[in-house]
C-alpha positions as CSV (number, residue, x, y, z in Angstrom):
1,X,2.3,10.3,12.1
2,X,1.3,6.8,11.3
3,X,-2.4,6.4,12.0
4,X,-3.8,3.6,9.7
5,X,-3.1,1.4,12.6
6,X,-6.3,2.5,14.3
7,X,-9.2,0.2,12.5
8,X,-11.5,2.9,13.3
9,X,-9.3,4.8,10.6
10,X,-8.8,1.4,8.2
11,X,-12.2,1.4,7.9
12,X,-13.0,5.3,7.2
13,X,-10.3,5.2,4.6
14,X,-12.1,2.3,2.6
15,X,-15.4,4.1,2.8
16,X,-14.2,7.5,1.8
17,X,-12.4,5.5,-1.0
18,X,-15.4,3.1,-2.2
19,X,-13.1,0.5,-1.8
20,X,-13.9,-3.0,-2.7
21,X,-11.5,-6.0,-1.8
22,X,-10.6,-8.2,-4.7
23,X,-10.3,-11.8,-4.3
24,X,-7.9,-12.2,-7.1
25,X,-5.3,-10.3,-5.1
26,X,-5.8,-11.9,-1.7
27,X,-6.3,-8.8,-0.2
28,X,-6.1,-8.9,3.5
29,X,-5.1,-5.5,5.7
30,X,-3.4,-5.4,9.0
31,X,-5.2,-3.6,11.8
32,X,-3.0,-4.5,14.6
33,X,-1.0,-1.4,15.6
34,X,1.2,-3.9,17.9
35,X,2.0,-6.4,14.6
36,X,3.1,-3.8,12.5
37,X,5.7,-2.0,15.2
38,X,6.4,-6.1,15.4
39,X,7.4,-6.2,11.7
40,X,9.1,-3.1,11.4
41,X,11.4,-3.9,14.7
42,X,12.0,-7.2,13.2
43,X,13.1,-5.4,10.1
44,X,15.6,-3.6,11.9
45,X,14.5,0.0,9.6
46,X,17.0,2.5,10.2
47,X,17.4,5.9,9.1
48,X,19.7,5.1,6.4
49,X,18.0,2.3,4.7
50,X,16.0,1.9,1.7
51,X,13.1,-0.3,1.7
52,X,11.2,-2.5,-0.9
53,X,7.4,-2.8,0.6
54,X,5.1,-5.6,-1.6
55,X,1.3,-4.6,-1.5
56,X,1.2,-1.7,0.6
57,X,-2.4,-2.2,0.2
58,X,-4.1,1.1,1.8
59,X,-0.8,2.3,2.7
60,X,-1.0,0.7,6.3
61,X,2.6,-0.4,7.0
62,X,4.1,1.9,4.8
63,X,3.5,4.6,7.0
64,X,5.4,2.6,9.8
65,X,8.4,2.3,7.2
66,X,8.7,6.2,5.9
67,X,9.2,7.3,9.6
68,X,11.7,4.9,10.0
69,X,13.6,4.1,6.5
70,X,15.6,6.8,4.4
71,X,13.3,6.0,1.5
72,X,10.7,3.2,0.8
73,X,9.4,2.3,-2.7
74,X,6.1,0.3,-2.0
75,X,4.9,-1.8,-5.6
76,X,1.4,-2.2,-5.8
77,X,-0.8,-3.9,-8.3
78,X,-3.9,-3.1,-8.1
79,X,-5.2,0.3,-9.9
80,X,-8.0,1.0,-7.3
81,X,-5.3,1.3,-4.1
82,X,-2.9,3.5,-6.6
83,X,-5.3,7.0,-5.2
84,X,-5.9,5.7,-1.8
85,X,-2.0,5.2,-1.5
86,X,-2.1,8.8,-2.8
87,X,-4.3,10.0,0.1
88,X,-2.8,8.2,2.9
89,X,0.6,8.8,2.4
90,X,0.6,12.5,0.9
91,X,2.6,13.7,4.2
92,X,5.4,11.5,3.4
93,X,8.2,12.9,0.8
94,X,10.5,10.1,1.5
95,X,8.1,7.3,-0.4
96,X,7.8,6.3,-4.0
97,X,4.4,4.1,-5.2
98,X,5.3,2.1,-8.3
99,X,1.8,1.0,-9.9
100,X,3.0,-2.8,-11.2
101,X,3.3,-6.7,-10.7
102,X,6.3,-6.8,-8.6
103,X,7.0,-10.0,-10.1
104,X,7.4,-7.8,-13.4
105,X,9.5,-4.8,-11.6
106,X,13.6,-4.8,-12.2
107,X,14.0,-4.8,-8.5
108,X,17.8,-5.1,-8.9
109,X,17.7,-1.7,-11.4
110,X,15.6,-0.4,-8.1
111,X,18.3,-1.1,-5.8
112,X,20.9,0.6,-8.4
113,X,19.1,3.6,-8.2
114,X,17.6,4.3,-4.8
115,X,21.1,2.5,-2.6
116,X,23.9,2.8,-5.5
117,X,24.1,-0.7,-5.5
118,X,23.8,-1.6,-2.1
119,X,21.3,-4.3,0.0
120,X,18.3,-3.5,0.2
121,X,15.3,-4.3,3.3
122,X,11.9,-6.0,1.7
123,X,8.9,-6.1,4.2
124,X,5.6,-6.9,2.9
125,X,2.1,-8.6,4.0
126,X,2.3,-11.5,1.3
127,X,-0.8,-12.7,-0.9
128,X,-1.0,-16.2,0.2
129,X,-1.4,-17.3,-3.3
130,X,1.9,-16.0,-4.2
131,X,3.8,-16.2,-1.7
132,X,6.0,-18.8,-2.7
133,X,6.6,-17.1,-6.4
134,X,7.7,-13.9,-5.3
135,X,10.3,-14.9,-2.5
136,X,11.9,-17.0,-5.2
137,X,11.9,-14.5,-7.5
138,X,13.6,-12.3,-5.1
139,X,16.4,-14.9,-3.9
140,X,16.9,-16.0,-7.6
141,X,16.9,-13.0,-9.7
142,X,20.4,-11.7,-7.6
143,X,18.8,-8.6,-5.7
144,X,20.9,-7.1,-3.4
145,X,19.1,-8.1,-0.3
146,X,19.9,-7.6,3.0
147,X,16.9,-9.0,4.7
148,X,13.1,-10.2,3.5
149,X,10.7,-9.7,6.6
150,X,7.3,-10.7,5.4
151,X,3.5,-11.5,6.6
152,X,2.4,-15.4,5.4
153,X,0.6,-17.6,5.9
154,X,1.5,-20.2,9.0
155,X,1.9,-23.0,6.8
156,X,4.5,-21.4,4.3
157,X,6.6,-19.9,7.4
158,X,6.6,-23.3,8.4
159,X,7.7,-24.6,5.3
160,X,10.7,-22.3,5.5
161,X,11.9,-23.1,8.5
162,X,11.5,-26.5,8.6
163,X,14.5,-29.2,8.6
164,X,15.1,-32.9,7.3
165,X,12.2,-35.6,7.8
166,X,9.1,-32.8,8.8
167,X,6.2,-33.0,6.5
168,X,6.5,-29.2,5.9
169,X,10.7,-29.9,4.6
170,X,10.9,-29.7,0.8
171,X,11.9,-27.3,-2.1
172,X,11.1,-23.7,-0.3
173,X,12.2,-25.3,3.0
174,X,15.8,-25.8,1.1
175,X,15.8,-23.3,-1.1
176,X,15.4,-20.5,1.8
177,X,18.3,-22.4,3.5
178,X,20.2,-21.7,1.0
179,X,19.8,-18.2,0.5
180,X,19.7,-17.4,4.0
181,X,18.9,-17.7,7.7
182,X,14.8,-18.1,8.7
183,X,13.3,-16.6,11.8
184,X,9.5,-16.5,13.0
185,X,8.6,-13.1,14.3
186,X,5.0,-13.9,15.5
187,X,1.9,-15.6,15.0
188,X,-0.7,-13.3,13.5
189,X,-4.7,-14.4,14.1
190,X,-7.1,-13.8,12.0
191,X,-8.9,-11.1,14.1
192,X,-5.9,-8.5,13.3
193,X,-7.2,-8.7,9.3
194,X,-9.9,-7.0,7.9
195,X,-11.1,-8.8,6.2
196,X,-10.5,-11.9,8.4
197,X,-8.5,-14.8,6.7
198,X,-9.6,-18.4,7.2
199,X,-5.9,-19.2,8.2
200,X,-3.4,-17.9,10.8
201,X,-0.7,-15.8,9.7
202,X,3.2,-15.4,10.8
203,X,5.8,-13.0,10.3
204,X,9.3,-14.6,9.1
205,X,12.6,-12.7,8.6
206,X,15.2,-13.9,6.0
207,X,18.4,-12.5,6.4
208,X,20.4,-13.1,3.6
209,X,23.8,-15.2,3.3
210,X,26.1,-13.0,2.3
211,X,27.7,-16.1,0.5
212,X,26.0,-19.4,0.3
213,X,26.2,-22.0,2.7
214,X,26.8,-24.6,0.3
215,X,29.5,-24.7,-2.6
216,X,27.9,-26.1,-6.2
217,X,29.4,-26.5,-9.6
218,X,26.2,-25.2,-10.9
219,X,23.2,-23.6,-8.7
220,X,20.9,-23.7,-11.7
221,X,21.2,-27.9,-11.6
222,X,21.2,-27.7,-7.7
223,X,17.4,-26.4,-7.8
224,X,16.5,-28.7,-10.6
225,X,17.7,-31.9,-8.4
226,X,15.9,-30.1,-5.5
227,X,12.6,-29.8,-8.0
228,X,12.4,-33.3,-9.2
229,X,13.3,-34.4,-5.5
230,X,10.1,-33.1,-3.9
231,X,8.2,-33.2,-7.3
232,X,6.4,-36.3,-6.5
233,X,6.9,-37.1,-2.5
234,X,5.9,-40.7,-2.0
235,X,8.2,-41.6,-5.3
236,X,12.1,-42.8,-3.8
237,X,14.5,-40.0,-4.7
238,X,16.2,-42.4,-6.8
239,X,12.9,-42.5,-9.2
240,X,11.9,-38.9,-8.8
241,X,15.4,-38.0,-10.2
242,X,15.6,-40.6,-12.5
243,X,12.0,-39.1,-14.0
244,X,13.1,-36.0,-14.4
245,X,13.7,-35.6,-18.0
246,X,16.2,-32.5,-16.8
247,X,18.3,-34.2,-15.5
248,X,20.2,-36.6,-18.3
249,X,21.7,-39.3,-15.9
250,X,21.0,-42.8,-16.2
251,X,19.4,-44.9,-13.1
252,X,22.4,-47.0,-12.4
253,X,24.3,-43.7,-11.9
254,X,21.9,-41.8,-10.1
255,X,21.6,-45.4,-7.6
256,X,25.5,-45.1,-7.0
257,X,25.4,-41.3,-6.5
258,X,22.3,-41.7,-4.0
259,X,24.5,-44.9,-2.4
260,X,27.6,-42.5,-1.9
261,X,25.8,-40.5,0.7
262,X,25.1,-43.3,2.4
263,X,21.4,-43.6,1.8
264,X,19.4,-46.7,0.0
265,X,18.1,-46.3,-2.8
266,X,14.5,-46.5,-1.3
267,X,15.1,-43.3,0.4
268,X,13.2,-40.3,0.0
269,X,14.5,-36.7,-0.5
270,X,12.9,-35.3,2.9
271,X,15.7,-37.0,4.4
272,X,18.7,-35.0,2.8
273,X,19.8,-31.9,4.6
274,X,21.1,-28.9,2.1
275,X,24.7,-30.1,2.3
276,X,23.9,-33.7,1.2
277,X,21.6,-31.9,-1.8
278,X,24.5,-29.8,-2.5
279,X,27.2,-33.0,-2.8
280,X,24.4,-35.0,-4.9
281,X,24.0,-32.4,-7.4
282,X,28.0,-31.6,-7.8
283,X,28.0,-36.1,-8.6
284,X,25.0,-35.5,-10.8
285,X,26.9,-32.8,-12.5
286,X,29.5,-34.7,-13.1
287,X,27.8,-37.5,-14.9
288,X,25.5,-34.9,-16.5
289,X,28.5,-33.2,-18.4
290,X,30.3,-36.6,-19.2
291,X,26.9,-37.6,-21.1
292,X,27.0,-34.7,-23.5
293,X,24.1,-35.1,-26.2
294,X,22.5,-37.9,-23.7
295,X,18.3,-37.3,-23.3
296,X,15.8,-39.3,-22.3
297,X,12.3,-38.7,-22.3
């Protein structure tokens, strides 16, 4: 039975251990017995589904998964949790502990093995400091995903939900757009940490397109516009493009491409939604490949 919800038994598991949080892995453990039945619910974790946890940490929510999932395989990469992880979830048979960056794992050769193939479930609590590294590494790398429910920080989740003109809308706001649809769980204060972030916390859960929303002659170049859009935000998107030395099209062409929305050129990318990204970079493309062995610096 899951009982690491209890802080009482948090906290006896760290002192039995000698554990020492390490601030190079943003270690921050859920005591909130409410929070986690949130983020498994919001999973949806049936009997038949396997699950990818991220920092299981002390093996708090993983417990909440293994009643519920068919099998979960929880990646963690720090070598002092590896024989805590051993302790608290020895009365589980249905859970594998991979010791590893999980920005270094071959999540799709996972999937192969523990589905045959098919989607997967990823819950984790989130490192704010990566955060942003490892969702696009899952949405880019072509896992077979059927949902991401995870803990960030309030800022990010805002980031990922947010539309044209916010001051949270840019790259991750798109980019999780395109991949699929964003839903806030709950806020999470500080107080259900130990220890206690500075920040607030929400749960999100990305349920994948099964196809993208957007069609693009090349998704590659869709993220680079995207990149050099948002790469310097009080620049026009005219000049942020046109600085972008990935991007081999010549000002006049990226003016006239910018024009055919029906923008100005003093317009800035927070104002494009995905499907106006998605028809710029299919007129960049076009110019791109009819300027073959065109660079600029």
């Amino acid at each position: 039975m899951a009982y690491l919800g209890n802080p009482a038994y948090t906290m006896a598991v760290l002192e039995k251990h000698g554990f020492h949080f390490q601030k190079k892995y943003g270690q921050n453990f859920l005591i909130d017995k409410n929070i986690l039945e949130k983020i498994v619910d919001a999973a949806e974790i049936g009997a038949d589904d396997v699950v990818l946890e991220i920092g299981p940490g002390i093996g708090t929510m993983t417990q909440y998964l293994c009643e519920r999932a068919r099998e979960v395989i929880a990646v963690e990469i720090d070598d002092k949790l590896i024989p805590v992880l051993a302790d608290t979830l020895s009365e589980y048979d249905n859970v594998t502990v991979i010791h590893e960056d999980i920005l270094k794992v071959d999540i799709r050769a996972l999937a192969e093995e523990k589905n045959g193939g098919r989607p997967i479930k990823v819950v984790a609590n989130l490192p704010y400091y990566i955060t942003t590294p490892i969702i696009m590494e899952l949405f880019e790398s072509r896992v077979p995903l059927d949902s991401v429910t995870v803990m960030v920080q309030k800022e990010v989740a805002e980031r990922m939900k947010e539309g044209p003109g916010s001051k949270h809308y840019g790259a991750l706001s798109l980019a999780v757009a395109y991949y699929a649809v964003a839903e806030t769980v709950a806020e999470v204060p500080p107080a259900c940490f130990v220890p206690r972030p500075k920040v607030s916390s929400m749960v999100i859960r990305l349920t994948c397109h099964r196809e993208p929303p957007v069609a693009v002659a090349d998704e590659r170049f869709l993220f680079s516009v995207i990149r050099a859009s948002f790469q310097q935000r009080r620049k026009t998107l005219v000049n942020g493009l046109n600085n972008a030395p990935w991007i081999p099209v010549d000002r006049e062409e990226i003016t006239r491409c910018v024009e055919s929305l029906g923008y100005g050129p003093s317009v800035r990318g927070e104002k494009l939604t995905l499907e106006e990204f998605a028809r710029l970079a299919n007129l960049l493309w076009g110019k791109k490949k009819g300027m073959k062995g065109s660079h600029r610096a």
